[in-house]
Backbone as a printed PyTorch tensor [residue, N CA C, xyz], in Angstrom:
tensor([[[ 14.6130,  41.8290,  -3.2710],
         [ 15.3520,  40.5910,  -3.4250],
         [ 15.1810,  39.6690,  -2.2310]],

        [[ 15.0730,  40.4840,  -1.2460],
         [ 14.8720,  39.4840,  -0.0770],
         [ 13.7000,  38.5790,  -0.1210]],

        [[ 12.6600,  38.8340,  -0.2850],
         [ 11.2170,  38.4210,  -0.8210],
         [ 11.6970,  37.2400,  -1.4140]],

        [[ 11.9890,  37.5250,  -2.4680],
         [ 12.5670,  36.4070,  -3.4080],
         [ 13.1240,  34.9240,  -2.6120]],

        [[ 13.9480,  35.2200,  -1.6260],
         [ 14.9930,  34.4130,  -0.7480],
         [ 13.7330,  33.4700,  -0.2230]],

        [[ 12.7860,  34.4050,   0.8890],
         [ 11.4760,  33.8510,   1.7990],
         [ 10.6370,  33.0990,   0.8040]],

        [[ 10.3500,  33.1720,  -0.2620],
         [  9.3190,  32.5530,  -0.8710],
         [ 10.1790,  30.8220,  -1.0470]],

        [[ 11.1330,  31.1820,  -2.0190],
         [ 12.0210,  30.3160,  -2.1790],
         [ 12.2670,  28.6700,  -1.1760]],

        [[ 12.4560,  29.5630,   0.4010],
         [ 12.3150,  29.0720,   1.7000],
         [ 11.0650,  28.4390,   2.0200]],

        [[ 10.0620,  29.1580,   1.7370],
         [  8.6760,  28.9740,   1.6370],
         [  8.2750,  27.6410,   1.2450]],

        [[  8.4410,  27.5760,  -0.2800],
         [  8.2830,  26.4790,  -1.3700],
         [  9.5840,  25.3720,  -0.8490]],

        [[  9.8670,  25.8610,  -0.5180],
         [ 10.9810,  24.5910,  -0.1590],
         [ 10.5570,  23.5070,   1.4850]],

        [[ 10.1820,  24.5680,   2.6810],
         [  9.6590,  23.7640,   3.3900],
         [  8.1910,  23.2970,   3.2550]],

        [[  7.5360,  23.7200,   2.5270],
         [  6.2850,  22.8650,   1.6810],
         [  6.6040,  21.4940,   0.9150]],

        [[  7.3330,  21.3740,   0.5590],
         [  8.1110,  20.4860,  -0.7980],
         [  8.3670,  19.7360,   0.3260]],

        [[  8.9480,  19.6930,   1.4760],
         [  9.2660,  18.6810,   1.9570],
         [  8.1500,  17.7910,   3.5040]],

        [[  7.6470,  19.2150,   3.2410],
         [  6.3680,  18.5800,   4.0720],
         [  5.6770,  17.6890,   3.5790]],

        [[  5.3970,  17.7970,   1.8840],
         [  4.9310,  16.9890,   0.8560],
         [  5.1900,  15.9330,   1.3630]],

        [[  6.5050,  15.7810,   1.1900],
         [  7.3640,  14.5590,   0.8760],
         [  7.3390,  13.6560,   1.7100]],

        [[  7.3640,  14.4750,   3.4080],
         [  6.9600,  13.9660,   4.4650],
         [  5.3780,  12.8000,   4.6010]],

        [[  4.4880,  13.5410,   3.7270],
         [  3.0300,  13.2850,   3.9830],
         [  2.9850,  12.2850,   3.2570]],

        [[  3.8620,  11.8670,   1.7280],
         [  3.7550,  11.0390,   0.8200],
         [  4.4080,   9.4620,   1.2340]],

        [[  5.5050,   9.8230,   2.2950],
         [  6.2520,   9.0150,   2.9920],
         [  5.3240,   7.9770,   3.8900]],

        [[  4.7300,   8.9900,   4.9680],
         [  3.7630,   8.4760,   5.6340],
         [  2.9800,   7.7660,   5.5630]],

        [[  1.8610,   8.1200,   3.9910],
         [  1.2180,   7.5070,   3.4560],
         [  1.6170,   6.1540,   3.3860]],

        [[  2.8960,   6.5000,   2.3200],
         [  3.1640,   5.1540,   1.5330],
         [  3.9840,   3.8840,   2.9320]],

        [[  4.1910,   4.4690,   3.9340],
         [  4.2490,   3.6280,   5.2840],
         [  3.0080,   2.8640,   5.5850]],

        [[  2.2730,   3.5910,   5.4270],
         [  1.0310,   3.1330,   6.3010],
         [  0.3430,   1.9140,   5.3120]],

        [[  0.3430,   2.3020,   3.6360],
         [  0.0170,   1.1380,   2.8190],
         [  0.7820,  -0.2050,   3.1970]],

        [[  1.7430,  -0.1610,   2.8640],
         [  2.8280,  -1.1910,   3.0960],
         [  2.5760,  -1.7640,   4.6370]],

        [[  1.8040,  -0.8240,   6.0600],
         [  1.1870,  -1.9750,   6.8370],
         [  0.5390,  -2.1350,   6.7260]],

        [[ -0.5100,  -1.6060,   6.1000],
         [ -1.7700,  -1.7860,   5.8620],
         [ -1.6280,  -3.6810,   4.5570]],

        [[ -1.5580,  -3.6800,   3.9520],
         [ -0.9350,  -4.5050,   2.9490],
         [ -0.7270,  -5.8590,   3.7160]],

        [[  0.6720,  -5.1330,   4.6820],
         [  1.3060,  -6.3720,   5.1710],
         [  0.4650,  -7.3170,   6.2770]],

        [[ -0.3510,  -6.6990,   6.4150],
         [ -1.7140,  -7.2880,   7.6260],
         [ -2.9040,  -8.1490,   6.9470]],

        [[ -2.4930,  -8.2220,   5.6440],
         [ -3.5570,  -9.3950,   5.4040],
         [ -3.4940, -10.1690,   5.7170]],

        [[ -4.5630, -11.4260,   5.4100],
         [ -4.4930, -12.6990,   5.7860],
         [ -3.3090, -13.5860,   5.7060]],

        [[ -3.2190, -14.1640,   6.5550],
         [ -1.9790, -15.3790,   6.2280],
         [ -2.5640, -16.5650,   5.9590]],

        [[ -1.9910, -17.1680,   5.5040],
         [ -2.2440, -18.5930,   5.0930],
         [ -1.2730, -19.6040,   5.5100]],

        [[ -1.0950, -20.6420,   5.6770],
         [ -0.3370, -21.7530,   5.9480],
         [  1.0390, -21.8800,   5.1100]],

        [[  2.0560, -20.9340,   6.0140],
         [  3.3120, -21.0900,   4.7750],
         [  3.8810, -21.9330,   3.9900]],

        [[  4.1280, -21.7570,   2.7510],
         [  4.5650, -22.2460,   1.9780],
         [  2.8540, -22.6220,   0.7620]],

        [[  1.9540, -22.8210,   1.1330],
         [  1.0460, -22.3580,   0.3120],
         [  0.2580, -21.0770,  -0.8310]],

        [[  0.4620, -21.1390,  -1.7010],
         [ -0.0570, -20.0280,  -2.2130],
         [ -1.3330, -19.6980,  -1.8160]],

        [[ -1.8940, -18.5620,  -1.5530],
         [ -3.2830, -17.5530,  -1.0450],
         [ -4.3490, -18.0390,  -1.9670]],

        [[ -3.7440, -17.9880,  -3.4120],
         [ -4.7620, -17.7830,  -4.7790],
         [ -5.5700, -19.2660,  -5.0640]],

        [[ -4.8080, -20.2760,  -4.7290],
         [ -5.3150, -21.3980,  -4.3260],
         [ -5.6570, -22.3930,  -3.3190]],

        [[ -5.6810, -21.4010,  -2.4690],
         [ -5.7650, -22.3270,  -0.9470],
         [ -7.7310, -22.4090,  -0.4920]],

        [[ -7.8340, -23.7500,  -0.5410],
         [ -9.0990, -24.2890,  -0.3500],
         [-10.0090, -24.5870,  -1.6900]],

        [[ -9.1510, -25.0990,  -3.1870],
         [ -9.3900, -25.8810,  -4.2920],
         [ -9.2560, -27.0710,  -3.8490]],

        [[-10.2410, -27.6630,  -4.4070],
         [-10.6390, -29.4490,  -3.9820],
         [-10.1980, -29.9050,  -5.5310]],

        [[ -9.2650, -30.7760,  -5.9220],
         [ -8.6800, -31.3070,  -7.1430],
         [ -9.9390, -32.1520,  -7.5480]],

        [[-10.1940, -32.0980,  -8.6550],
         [-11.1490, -33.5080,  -9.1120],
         [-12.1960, -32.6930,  -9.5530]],

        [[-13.3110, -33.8400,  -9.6370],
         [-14.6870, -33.1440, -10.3470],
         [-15.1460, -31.8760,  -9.5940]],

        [[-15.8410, -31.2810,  -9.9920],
         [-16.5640, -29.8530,  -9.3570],
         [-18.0150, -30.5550,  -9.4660]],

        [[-18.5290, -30.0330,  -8.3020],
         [-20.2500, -30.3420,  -7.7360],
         [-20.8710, -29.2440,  -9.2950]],

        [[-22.1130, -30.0330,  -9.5320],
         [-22.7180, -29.4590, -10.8070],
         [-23.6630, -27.7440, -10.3260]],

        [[-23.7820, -26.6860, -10.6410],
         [-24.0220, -25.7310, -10.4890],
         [-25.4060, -26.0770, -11.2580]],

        [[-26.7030, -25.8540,  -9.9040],
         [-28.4500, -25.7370, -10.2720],
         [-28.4060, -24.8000, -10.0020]],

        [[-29.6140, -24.3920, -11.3250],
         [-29.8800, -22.9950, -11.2680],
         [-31.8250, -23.1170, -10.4490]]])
């Protein structure tokens, strides 16, 4: 029965080592992420440096 107890213990400080490693990770995305480019606040990213009006004709 004791066996039983240690494994138990076992799987349990694994589980949280996990949890630990998944933590970490998901830290490091979120700076990783947060370090992109900036742009001029209050501008959106997705359109910054569109020229309004005609577009130059594409030669092939």
């Amino acid at each position: 029965m004791q066996r039983q107890g240690a494994l138990k213990r076992q799987k349990e400080r694994e589980r949280q080592e996990k949890q630990r490693e998944k933590d970490a990770n998901r830290l490091a995305r979120r700076m990783e992420k947060g370090s992109g480019v900036s742009g001029t606040p209050g501008q959106d990213p997705d359109i910054a440096g569109i020229v309004p009006g005609p577009q130059p004709t594409v030669t092939e």
